[in-house]
N, C-alpha and C positions, 0 to 999 in steps of 0.2 A: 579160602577156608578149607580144611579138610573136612573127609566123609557126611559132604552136603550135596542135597538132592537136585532134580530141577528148580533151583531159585536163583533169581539175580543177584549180582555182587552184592546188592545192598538191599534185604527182602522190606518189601514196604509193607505196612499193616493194613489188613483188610474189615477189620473193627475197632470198634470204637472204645474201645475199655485202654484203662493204665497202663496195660501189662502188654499190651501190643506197641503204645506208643515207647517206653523204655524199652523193648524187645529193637525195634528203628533204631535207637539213639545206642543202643550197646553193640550192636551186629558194625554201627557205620564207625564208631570208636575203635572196634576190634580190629577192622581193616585196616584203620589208620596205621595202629599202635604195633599190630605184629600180624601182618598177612599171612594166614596159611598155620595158623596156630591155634589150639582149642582158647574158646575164650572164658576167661577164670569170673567167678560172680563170689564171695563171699558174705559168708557170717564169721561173728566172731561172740560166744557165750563163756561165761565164767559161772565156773558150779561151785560157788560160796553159798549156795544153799538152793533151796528151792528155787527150779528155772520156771517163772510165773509166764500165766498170760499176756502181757506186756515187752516178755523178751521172744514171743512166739515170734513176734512180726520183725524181727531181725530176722529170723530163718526164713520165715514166708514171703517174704518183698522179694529177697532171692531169687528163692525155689521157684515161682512162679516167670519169674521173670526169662529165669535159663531153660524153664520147662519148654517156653516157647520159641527157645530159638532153637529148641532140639526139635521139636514139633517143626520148624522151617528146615530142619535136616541138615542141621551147625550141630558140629563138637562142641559141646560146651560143659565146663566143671562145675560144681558147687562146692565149694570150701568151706568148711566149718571148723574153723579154729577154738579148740577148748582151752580157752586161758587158765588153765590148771596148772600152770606155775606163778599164777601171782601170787600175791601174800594174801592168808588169812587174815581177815582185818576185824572181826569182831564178833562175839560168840552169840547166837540167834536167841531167841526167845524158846522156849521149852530145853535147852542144853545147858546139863550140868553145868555151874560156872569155872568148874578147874578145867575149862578148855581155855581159858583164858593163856593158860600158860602157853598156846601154839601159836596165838598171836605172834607172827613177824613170817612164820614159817611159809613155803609153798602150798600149795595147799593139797598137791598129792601126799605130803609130809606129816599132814595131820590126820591124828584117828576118827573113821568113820564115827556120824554119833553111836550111844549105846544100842548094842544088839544088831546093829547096820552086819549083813551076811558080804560088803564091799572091803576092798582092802586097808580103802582113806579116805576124804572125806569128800573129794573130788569126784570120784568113782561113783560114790551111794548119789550124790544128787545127778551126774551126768547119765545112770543107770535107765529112770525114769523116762526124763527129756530123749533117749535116744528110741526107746522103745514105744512113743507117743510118736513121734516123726516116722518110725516104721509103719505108725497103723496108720498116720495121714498120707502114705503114700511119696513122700518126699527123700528123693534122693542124694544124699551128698557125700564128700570125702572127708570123713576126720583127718586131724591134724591134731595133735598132741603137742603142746608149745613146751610140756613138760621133757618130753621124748625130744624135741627140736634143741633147745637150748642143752638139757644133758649129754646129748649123742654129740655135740659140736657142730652141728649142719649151721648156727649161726655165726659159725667164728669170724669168718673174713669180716662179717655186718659188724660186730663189735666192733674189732682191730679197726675200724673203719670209721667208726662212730666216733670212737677215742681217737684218731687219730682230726680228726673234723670236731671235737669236743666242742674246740674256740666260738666256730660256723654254728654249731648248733644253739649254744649258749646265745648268741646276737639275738637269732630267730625268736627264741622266745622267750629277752628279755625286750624286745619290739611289743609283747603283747603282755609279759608280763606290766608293763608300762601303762600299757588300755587298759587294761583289770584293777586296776586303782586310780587313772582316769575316771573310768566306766563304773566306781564303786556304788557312788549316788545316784545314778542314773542305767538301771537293770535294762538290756537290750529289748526292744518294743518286742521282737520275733517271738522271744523263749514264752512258751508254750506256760498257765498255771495247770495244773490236777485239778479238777473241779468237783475230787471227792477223796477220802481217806484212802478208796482203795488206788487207785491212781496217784494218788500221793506215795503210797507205799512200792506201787508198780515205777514211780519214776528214778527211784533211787537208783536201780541198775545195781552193778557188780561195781561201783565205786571207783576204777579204773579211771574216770574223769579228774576225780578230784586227787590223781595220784602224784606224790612228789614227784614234780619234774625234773630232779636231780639240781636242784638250785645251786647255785657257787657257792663255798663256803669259803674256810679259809686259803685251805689248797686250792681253790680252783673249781672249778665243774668238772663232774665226770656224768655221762649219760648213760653208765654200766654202775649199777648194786649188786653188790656179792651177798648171797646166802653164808653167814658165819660155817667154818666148819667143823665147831662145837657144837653152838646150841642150835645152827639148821635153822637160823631167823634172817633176817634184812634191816636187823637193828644197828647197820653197819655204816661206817663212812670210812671214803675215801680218801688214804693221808698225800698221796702219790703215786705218779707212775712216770714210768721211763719207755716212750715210743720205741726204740730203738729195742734194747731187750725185753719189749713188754711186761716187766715186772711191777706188779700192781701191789701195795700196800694198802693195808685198811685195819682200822680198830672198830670191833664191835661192844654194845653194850653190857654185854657179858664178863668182861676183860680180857678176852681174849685179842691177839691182834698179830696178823702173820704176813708176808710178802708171797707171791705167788705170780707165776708165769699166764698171762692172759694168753699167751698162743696153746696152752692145756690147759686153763680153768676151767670147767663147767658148772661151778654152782655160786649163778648168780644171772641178772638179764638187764635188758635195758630197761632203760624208764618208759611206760608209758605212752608215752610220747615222741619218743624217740622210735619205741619197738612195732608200735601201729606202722608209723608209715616205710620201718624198713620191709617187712612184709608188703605192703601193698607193693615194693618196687622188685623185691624175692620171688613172688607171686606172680607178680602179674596179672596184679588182679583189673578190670574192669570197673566194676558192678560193684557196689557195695551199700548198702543204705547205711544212716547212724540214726542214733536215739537224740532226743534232745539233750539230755545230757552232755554227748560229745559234739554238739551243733552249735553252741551258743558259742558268741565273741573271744578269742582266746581259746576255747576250749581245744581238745586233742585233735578231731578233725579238721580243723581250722588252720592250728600250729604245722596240724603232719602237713600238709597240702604242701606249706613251705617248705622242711626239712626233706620231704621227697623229691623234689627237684633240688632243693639247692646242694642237699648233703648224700643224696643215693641214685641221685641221676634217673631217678622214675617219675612218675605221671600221678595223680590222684586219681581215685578211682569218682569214674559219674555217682551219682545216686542221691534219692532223695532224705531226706530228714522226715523219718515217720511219727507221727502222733501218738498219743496215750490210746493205751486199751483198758477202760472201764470196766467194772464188774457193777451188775446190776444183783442185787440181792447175796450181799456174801455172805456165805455159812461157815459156820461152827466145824470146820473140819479139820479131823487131824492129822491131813497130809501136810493141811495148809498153815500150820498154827503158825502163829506171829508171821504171818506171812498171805499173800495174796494166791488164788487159785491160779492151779500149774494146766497145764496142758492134757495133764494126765488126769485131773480133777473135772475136765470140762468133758472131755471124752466116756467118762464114767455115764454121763449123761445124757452125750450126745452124738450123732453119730460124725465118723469123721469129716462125709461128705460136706455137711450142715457146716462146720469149725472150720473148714477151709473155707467154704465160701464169705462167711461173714468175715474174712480178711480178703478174701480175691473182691469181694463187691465194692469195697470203699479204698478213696485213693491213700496210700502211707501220708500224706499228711492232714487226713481226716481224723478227729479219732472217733470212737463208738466203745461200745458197752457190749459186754457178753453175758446173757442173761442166767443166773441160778437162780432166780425166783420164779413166779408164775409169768413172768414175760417172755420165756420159753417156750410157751405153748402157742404162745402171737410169732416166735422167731419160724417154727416150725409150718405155721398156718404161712406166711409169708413166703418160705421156702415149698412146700405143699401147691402153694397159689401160681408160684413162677415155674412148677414144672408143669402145672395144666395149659397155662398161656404157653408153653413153648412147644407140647404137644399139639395145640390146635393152632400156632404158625401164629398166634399176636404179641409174643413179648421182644420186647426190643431189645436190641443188636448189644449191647453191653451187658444187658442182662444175661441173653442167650452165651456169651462169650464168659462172663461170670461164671454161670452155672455149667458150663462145660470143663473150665479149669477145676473146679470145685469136687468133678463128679469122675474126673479122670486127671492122668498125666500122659505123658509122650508113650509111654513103656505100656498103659492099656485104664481100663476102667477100678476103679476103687469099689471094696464088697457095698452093697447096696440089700438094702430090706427088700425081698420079692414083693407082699404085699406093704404100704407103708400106710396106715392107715393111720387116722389124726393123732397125733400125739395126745393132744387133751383127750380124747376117748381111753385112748392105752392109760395113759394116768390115771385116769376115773376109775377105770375097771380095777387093775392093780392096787388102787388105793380100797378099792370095797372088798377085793376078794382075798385083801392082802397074800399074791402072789399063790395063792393057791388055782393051780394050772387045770384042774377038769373045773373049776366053777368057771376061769377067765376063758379056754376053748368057750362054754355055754355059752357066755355072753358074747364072745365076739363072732359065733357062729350064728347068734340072733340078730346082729346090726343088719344085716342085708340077707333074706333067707332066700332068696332069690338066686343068690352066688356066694354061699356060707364060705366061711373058714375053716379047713378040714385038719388044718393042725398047726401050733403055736409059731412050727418053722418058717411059715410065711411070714410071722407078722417080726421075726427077728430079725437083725438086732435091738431094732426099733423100740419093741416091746421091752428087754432088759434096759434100755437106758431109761423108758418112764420109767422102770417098778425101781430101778435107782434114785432118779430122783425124787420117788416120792418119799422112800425110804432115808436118804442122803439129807435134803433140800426142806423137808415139810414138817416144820414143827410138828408133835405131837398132837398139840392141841387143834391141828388145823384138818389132823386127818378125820377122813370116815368113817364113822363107826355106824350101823344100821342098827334100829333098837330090835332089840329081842321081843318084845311085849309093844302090845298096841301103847299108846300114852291114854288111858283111862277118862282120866281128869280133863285132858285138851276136846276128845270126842265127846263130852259130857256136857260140854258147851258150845260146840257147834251152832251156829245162828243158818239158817235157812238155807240161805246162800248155800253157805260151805256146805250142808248136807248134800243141796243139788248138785254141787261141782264136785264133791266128790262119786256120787254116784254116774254123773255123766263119764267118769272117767273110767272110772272099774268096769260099767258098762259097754266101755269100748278099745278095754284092752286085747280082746281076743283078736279084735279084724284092725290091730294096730302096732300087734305086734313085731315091730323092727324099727332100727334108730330111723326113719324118715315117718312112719306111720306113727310114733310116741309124739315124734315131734309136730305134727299136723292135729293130735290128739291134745297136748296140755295148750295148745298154743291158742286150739278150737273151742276149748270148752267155757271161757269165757264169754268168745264171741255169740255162742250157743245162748248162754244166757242173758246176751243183752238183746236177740234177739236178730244178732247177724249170719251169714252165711258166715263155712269154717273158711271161708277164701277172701274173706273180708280185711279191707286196710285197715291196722291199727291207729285208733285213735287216742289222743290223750287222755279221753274217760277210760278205753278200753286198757291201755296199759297200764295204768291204774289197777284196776281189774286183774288182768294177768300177774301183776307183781304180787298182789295179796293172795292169788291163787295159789302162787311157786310158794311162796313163804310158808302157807301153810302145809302143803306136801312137803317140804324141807324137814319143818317142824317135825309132824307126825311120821316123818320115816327114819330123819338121822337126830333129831331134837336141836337141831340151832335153824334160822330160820336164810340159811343160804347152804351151797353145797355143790358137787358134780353137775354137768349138766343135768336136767331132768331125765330126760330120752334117755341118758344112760344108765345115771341112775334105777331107773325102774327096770332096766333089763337087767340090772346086774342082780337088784333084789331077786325079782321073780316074781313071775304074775302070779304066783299062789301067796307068796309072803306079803305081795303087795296089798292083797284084797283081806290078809291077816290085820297089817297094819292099818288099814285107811279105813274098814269097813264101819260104820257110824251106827 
């Protein structure tokens, strides 16, 4: 292999994680297949509209995967093919419906939606997605299939395809044959959606379900021509003639002309056919697929045979990845009619975080990416594994997880200086609604010991809670602190509550910070039943504690849950608080 460092021909992996053991199996393929040559890893995305959560982890099985064989000091590429000459296949939810009319077209061919500052409609959704993979730190090589197939760089592969049309027709009328076999009986493997949004994430760019250029009366051809009227794919093939490669077709249009396949450039193969003449163009290694193009017959399946038998290549290794769930999907309107993108999840959270919840699970697990308050548990969870990896207890996959996650080969990804609990940052940003000298106060009071001396430590950390609380958090869910005591609730106070509230106000001065509030609302129960503040909870006493919380809830924000307490009360203010609670 070239410009690789001290490592044996074949680097073995020294951890335990996915991406080490495919790092072994792509390094000893590469040697096999072309010794002494960078080794190629591929994706391949189609910008028909929003590129969601679920087409991340084509990029990402990749990237991580090549990341580590650069990290063993191998050449190695990342390809990222933008199927942006397929055809537009159907107008999304929130767009005008006279887009209907581009239907057949490529899809750099069609106009960006309205107001889109892009040239077509390719460009506006690939704009996003590329500029998300910038901030994840992942490196790869566009490929423009639009720029490929116009510029001519696939002619020989056509001429070639056409000339094997026969060969390739057999291949996948072998499987066309299973697929109506197999009609009653759906393959045990293929994976269900086990929610709307993963239903909706499973659909992909359609590309699976693409005509495979079926025989018709002329014959099969594995090349569709873009009409050169209407600039669609509404086209069939009447004939061609190997020899002078002149290709006939009528389109639905009425239009219908004869043309020289050794200069045609507007039109591509099927599919089916154009997958794995790439894979064998390329050279590519590495490649994962969706389940989409996994199942019995399907494209990856079909290519595996047309690459050897029709282009004289190899299929590429790689596994078959799982659905990526959304846990709490929101009302948003990057996302309309559509599942959250990349760039929707980043709004919220930081890169390091979104990398890792795909480096930690293997591609064919799936999991769930939280926008709702599970978020705050994703974070605690990530929070939790860099403490165990500071103090040398978290285990060897984890360690190697969080290390892909927090860097790449090229160096470390930005990181929050101070990272302090997500749910605290929410809580605060939720009460002070984003007003920056009351949230300094507060989060200069969590710990007065080793204060906060300005917002910049606690970023970016800090703008993706006050995002998602702004983004994410109904209306009605948010904090509001009351202005006025509640009159009528302290009017009624029974014993108890007098005394627990005064034990409390009583002991906010020499409590003031989040561990001291917290030893404070936790204690003042136990106080009253008579225990020490260090006392094990018991099921009378949490009892007790619950109708305690409920009532500070009550009387501070008027619903009887809310922010942590300990937060809560700093965020108020011990002056407001002794306004609010005083009985």
């Amino acid at each position: 292999m070239t410009a690789r460092k001290e490592v044996p021909t074949v680097a073995q992996s020294t951890e335990t994680d996915w991406v080490s053991r495919f790092a072994d199996e792509v390094i000893a393929e590469a040697e096999r297949r072309a010794p002494g040559k960078p080794v190629v890893c591929a994706s391949g995305l189609s910008p028909s509209g929003p590129i969601h959560l679920g087409n991340l982890r084509e990029v990402m099985t990749p990237h991580l995967v090549a990341d580590e064989i650069r990290r063993r000091g191998y050449e190695c590429v990342h390809i990222l093919s933008w199927d942006d000459y397929d055809r537009y296949r159907k107008v999304p939810a929130g767009i005008d419906p006279s887009w209907s009319e581009h239907i057949g077209k490529p899809l750099t061919s069609v106009p960006a939606p309205p107001g889109s500052p892009y040239a077509n409609w390719a460009e506006h959704f690939k704009a996003p997605m590329t500029e998300a993979l910038r901030e994840m730190g992942i490196d790869f090589q566009p490929i423009s299939q639009t720029e490929m197939y116009t510029s001519g760089a696939y002619r020989e592969q056509i001429l070639h395809a056409m000339r094997h049309r026969r060969e390739i027709d057999a291949v996948l009328d072998r499987y066309r044959t299973k697929e109506k076999a197999g009609a009653k009986k759906p393959g045990k493997q293929q994976q269900k959606p086990v929610d709307e949004a993963e239903l909706a994430a499973a659909e992909g760019s359609g590309a699976a379900a693409e005509d495979d250029g079926s025989a018709g009366g002329a014959g099969y051809f594995p090349y569709k021509p873009y009409c050169s009227v209407c600039d669609r794919d509404l086209t069939t093939v009447t004939s061609y003639d190997e020899e002078t490669t002149e290709l006939a077709y009528t389109c639905a249009c009425g239009h219908g002309e004869t043309v020289l396949l050794t200069e045609h450039n507007q039109g591509k193969l099927v599919w089916k056919v154009d997958w794995p003449m790439r894979w064998a163009y390329e050279g590519v290694v590495f490649e994962p697929s969706g389940v989409d193009h996994s199942s019995p017959g399907s494209s990856y399946v079909v290519g595996g045979q047309i690459v050897r038998e029709v282009f004289g290549g190899e299929q590429p290794i790689g596994p078959m990845y799982a659905f990526v769930g959304i846990s709490g999907m929101a009302k948003m309107s990057s996302s309309k009619g559509g599942v959250p993108t990349p760039a929707d999840a980043l709004e919220i959270m930081e890169a390091p975080l979104l990398r890792w919840l795909y480096a930690r699970r293997r591609p064919n697990q799936s999991f769930k990416i939280a926008f709702d308050q599970e978020i705050q548990r994703t974070y605690d969870e990530w929070d939790a594994l860099e403490r165990k990896i500071g103090e040398g207890t978290a285990q060897p996959a984890d360690v190697a997880a969080y290390g892909r996650a927090t860097r790449t080969s090229t160096g470390e990804l930005p990181s929050t200086p101070r990272p302090l609990p997500y749910r605290t940052l929410a809580s605060v940003v939720d009460i002070t609604t984003g007003h920056d000298e009351q949230t300094l106060r507060i989060l200069s009071d969590l710990d007065p010991g080793n204060p906060v001396t300005s917002l910049a430590e606690t970023r970016p950390r800090l703008d993706k809670a006050e995002r998602w609380i702004t983004t994410q958090v109904p209306a009605d869910q948010r904090t509001r602190v009351r202005d006025e005591p509640d009159t009528e609730r302290l009017a009624v106070l029974g014993d108890t509550e007098r005394e627990s509230l005064r034990l409390l106000l009583d002991g906010l001065d020499d409590h003031w910070s989040l561990d001291g509030l917290t030893t404070l609302v936790y204690g003042v129960p136990k106080i009253q039943a008579g225990l020490a503040p260090d006392a094990k909870p018991t099921p009378e006493l949490k009892v007790a504690q619950r109708s305690f919380f409920a009532l500070l809830y009550t009387l501070l924000v008027g619903r009887d849950t809310g922010p942590r307490l300990p937060t809560l009360l700093l965020a108020v203010g011990a002056d407001r608080v002794r306004k609010l609670l005083a009985a």
